[in-house]
DRENMAR-579878 format. One record per residue: residue number from 1; y, x, z of N, C-alpha, C, O in turn. Coordinates in nm, 2 decimals. Each point is the difference from the previous one (the first is absolute). Layout:
BEGIN
   k    npy    npx    npz   capy   capx   capz    cpy    cpx    cpz    opy    opx    opz
 NUM      Y      X      Z      Y      X      Z      Y      X      Z      Y      X      Z
...
***
This chain:
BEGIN
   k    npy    npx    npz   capy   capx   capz    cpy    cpx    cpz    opy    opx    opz
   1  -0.37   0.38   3.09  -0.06  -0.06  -0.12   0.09  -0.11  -0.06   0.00  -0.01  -0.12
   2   0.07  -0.08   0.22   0.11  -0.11  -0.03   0.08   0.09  -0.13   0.03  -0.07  -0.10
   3   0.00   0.18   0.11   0.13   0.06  -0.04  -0.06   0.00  -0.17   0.07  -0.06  -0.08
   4  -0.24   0.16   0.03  -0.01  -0.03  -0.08  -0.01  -0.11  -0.08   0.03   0.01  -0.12
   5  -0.08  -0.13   0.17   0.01  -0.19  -0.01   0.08   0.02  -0.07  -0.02   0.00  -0.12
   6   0.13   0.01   0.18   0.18  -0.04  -0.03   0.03   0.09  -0.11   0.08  -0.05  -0.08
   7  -0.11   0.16   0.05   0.03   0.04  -0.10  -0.04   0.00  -0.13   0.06   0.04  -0.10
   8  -0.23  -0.10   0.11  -0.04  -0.01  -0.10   0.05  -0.16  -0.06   0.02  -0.03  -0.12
   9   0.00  -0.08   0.23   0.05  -0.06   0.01   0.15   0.00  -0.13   0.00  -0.09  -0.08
  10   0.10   0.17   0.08   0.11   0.00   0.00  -0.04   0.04  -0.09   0.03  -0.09  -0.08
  11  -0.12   0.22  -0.01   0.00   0.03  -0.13  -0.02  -0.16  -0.07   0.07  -0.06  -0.08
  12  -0.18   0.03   0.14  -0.05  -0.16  -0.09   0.14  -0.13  -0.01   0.01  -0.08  -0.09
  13   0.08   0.09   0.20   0.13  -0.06  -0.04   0.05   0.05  -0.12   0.03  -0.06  -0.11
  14   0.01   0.23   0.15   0.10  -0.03  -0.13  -0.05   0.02  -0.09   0.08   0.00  -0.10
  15  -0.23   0.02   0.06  -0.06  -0.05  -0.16  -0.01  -0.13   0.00   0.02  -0.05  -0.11
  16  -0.04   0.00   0.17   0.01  -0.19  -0.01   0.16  -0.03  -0.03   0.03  -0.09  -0.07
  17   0.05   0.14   0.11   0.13  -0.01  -0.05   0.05   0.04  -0.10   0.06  -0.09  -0.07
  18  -0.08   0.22   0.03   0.00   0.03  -0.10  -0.04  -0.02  -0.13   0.08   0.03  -0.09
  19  -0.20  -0.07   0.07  -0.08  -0.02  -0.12  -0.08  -0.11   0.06  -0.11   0.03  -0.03
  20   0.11  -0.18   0.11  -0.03  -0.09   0.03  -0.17   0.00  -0.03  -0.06  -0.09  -0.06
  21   0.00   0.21   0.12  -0.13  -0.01   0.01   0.00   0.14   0.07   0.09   0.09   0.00
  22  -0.23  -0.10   0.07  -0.06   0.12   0.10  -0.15   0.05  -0.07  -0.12  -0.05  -0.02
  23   0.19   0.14  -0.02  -0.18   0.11  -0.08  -0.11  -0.03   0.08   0.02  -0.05   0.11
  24  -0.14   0.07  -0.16  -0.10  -0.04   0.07  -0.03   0.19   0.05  -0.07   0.04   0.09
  25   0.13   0.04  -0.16   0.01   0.13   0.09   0.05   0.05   0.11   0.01   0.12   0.04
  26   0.04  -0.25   0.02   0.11   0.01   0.13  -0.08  -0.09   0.09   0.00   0.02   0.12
  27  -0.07  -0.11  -0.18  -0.09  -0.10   0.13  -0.14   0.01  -0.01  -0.05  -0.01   0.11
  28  -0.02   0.02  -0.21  -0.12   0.04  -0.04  -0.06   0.15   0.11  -0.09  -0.01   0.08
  29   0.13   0.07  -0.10   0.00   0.17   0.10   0.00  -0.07   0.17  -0.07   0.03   0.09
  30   0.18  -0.13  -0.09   0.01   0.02   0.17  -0.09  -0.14   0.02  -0.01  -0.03   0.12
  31  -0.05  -0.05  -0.20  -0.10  -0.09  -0.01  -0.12   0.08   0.05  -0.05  -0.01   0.12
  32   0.01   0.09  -0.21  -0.08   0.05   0.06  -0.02   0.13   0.07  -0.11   0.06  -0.01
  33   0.23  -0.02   0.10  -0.04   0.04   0.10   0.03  -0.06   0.12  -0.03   0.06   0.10
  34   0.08  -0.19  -0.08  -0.02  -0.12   0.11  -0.13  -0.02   0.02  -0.04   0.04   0.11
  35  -0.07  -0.11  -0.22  -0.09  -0.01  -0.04  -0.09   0.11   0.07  -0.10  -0.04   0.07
  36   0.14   0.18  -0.07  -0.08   0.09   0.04  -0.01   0.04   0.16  -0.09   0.03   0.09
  37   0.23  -0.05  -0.10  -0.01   0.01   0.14  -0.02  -0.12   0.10  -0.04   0.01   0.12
  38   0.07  -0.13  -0.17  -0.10  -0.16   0.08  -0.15   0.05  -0.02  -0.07  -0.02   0.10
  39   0.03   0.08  -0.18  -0.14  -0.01  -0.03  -0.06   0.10   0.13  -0.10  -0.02   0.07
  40   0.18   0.14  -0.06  -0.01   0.10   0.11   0.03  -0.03   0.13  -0.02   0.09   0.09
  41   0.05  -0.20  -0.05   0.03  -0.09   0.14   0.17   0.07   0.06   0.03   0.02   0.11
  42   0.06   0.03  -0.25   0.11   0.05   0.02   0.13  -0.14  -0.01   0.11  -0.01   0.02
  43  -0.19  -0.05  -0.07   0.13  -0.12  -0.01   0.01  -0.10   0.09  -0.11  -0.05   0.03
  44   0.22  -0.01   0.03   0.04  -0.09   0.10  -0.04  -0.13  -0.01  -0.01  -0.04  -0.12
  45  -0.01  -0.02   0.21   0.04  -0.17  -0.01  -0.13  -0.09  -0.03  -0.08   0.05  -0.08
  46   0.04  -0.15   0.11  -0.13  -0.06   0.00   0.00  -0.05  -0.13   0.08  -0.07  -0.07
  47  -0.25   0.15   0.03  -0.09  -0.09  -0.17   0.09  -0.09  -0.02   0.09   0.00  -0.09
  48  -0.13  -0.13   0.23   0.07  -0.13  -0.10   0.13  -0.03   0.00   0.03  -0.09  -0.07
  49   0.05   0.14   0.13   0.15   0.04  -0.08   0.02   0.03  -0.11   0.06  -0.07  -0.08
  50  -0.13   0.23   0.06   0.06   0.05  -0.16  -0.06  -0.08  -0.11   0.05   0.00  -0.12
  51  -0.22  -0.11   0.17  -0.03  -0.02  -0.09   0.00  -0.13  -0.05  -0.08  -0.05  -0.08
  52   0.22  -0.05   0.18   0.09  -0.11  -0.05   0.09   0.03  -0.05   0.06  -0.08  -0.08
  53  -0.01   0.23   0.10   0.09   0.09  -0.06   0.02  -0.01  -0.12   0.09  -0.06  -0.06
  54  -0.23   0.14   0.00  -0.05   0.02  -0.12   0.01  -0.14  -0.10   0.07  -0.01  -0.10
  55  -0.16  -0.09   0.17  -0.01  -0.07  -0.09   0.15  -0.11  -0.01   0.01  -0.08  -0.09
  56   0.07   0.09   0.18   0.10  -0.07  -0.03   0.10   0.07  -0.13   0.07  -0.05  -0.09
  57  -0.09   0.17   0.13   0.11   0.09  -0.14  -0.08   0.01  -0.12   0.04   0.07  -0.10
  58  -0.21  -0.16   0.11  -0.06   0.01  -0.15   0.03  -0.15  -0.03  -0.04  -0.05  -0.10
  59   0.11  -0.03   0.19  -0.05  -0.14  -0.08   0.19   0.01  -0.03   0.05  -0.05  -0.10
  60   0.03   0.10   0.20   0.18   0.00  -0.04  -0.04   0.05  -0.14   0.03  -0.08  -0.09
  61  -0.08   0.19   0.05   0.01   0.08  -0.08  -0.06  -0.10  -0.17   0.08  -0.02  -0.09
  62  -0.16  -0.01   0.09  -0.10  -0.15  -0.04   0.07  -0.04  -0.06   0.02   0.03  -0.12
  63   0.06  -0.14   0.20   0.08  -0.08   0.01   0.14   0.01  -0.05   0.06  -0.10  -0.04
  64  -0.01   0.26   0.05   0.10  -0.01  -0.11   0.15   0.03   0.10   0.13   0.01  -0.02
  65  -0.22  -0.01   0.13   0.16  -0.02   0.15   0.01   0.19  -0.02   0.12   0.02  -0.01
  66  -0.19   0.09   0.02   0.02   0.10   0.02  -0.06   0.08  -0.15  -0.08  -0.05  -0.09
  67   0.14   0.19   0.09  -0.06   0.08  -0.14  -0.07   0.10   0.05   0.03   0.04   0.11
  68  -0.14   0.00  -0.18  -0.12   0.08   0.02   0.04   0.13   0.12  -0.06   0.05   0.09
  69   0.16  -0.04  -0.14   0.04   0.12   0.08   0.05   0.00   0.15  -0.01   0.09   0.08
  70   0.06  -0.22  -0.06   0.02  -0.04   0.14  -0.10   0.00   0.06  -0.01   0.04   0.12
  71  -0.11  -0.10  -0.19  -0.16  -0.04   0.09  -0.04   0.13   0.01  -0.05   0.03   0.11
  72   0.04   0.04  -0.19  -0.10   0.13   0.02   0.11   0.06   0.13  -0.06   0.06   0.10
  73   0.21  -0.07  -0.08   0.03   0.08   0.04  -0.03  -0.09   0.20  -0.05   0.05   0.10
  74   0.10  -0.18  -0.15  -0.09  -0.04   0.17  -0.12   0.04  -0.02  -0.02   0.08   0.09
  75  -0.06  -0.09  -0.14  -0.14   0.02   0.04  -0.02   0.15   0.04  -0.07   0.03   0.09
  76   0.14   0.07  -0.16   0.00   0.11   0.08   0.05   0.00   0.14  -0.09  -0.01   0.08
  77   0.19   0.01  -0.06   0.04  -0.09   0.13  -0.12  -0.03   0.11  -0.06   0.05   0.09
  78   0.08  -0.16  -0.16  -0.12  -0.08   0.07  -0.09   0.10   0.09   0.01   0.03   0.12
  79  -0.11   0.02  -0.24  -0.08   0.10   0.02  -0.02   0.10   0.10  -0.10   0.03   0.05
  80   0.27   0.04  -0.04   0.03   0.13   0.07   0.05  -0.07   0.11  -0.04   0.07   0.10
  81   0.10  -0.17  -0.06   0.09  -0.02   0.14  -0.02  -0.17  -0.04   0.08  -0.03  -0.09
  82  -0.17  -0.10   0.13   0.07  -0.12  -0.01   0.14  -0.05   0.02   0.04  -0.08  -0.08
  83   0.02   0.11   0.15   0.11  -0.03   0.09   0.09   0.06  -0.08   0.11  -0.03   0.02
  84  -0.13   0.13  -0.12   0.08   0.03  -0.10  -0.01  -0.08  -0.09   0.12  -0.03  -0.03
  85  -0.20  -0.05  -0.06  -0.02  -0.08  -0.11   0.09  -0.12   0.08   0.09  -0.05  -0.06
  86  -0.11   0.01   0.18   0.09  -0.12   0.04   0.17   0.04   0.02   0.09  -0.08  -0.01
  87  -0.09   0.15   0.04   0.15   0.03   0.04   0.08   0.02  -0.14   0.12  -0.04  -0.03
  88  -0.23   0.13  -0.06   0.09   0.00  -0.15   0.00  -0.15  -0.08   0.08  -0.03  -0.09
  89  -0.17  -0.05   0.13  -0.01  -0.16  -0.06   0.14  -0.10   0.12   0.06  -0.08  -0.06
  90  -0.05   0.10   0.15   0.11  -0.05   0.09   0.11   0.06  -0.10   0.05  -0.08  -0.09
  91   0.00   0.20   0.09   0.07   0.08  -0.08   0.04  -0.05  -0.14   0.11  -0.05  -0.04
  92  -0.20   0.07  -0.01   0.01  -0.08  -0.13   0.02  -0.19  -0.02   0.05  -0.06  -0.09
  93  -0.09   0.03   0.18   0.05  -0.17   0.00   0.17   0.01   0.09   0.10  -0.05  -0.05
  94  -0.10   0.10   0.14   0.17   0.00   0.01   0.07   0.02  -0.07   0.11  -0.06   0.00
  95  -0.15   0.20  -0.11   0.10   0.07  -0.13  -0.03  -0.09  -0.06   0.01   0.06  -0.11
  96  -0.07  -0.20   0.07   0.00  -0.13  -0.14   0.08  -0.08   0.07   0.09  -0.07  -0.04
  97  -0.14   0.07   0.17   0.10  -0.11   0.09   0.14  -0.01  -0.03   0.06  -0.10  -0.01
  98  -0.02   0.23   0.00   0.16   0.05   0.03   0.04  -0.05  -0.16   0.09  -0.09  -0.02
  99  -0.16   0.16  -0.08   0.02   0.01  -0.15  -0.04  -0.13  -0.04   0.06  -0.02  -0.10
 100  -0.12  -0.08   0.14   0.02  -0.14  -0.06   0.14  -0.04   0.11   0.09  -0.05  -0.06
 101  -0.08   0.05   0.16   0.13  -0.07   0.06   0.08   0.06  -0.07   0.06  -0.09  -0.07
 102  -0.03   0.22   0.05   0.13   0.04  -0.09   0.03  -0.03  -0.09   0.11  -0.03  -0.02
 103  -0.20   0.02  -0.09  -0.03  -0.03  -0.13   0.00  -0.15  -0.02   0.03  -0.03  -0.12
 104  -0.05  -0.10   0.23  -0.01  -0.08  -0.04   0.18  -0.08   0.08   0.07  -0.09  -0.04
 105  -0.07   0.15   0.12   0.17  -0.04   0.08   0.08   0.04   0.00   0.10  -0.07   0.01
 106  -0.11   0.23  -0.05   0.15   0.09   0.02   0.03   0.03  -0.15   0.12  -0.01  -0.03
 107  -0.24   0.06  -0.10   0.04   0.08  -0.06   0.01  -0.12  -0.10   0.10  -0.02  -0.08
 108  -0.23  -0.09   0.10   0.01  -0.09  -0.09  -0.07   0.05  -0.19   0.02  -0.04  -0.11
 109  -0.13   0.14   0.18  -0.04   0.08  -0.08  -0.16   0.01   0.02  -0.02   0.02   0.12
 110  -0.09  -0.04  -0.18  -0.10  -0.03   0.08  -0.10   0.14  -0.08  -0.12   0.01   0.03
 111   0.17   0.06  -0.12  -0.06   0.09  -0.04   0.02   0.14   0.11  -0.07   0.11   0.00
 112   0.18  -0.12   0.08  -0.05   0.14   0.09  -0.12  -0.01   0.10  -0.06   0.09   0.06
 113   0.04  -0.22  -0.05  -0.14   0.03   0.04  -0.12   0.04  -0.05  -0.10  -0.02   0.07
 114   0.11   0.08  -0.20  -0.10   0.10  -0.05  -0.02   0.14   0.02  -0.08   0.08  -0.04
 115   0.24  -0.05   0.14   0.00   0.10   0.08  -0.18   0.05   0.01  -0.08  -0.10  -0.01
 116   0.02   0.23   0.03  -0.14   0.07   0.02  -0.02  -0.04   0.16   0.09   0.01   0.09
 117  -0.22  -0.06  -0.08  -0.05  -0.06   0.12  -0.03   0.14   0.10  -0.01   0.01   0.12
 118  -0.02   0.09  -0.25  -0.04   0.12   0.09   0.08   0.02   0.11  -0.05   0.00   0.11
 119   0.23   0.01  -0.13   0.06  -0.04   0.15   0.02   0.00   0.11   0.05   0.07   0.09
 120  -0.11  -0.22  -0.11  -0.04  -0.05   0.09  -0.08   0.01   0.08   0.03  -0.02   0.12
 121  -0.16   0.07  -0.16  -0.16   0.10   0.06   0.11   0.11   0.09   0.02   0.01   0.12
 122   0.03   0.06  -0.22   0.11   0.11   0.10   0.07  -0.04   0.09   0.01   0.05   0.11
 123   0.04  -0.15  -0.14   0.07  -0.01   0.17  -0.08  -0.07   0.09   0.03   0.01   0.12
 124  -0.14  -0.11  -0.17  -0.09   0.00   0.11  -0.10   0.08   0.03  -0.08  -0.06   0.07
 125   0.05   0.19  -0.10  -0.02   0.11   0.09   0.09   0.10   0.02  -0.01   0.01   0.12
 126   0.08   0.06  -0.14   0.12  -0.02   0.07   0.04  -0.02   0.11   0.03   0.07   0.09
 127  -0.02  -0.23  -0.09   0.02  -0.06   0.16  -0.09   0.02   0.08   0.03   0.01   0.11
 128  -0.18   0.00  -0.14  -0.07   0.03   0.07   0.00   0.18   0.05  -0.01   0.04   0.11
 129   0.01   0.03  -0.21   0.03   0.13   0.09   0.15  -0.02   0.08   0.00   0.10   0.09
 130   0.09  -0.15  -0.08   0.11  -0.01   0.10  -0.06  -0.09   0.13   0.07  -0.01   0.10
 131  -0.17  -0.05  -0.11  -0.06  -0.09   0.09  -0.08   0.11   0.09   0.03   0.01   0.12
 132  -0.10   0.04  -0.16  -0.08   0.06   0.09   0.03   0.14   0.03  -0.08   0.06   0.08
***
């Protein structure tokens, strides 16, 4: 199941690359079949995980730190595997990590850090399927 993750994963990269936004027909669908299957006692990870999960990617989201499309896509996450929504948020804060050090030391350029956060989500799940 990691394998479809990652791939649906990777479409939502390279449309966030590509056209610096993610359809809501790409996260919307797998929203709610997380949703369906949490609701079916098919998804991982304890209530109150996914559901500091949740509300942390609605107040990032709020607030202006993440775009609609990142939250819906942790919150899918979230939903279907916790430990997926954390590993793609580790993921995604190392890939800004890197892109503000580069951008603010090496390139001296502070706009490649508008690089797509989506990414980041990818290689922190990702690492998590090479983890386990």
């Amino acid at each position: 199941m990691i394998t479809l993750v990652i791939l649906w994963l990777v479409s939502c990269a390279w449309q966030d690359w590509h056209r610096r936004e993610v359809s809501n027909w790409m996260t919307l669908p797998a929203l709610a079949l997380a949703l369906g299957m949490r609701l079916l006692g098919l998804g991982s990870g304890p209530l109150l995980l996914v559901s500091l999960i949740l509300a942390a990617s609605a107040v990032a989201w709020r607030g202006g730190w993440m775009g609609g499309a990142d939250a819906k896509v942790l919150a899918a996450l979230a939903l279907f595997d916790a430990r997926l929504a954390l590993w793609a948020w580790v993921g995604a804060t190392l890939w800004y990590g890197l892109l503000f050090a580069y951008g603010r030391f090496i390139a001296k350029d502070r706009d490649c850090i508008r690089l797509p956060g989506m990414l980041g989500f990818l290689i922190g799940v990702g690492g998590y399927g090479l983890w386990v």
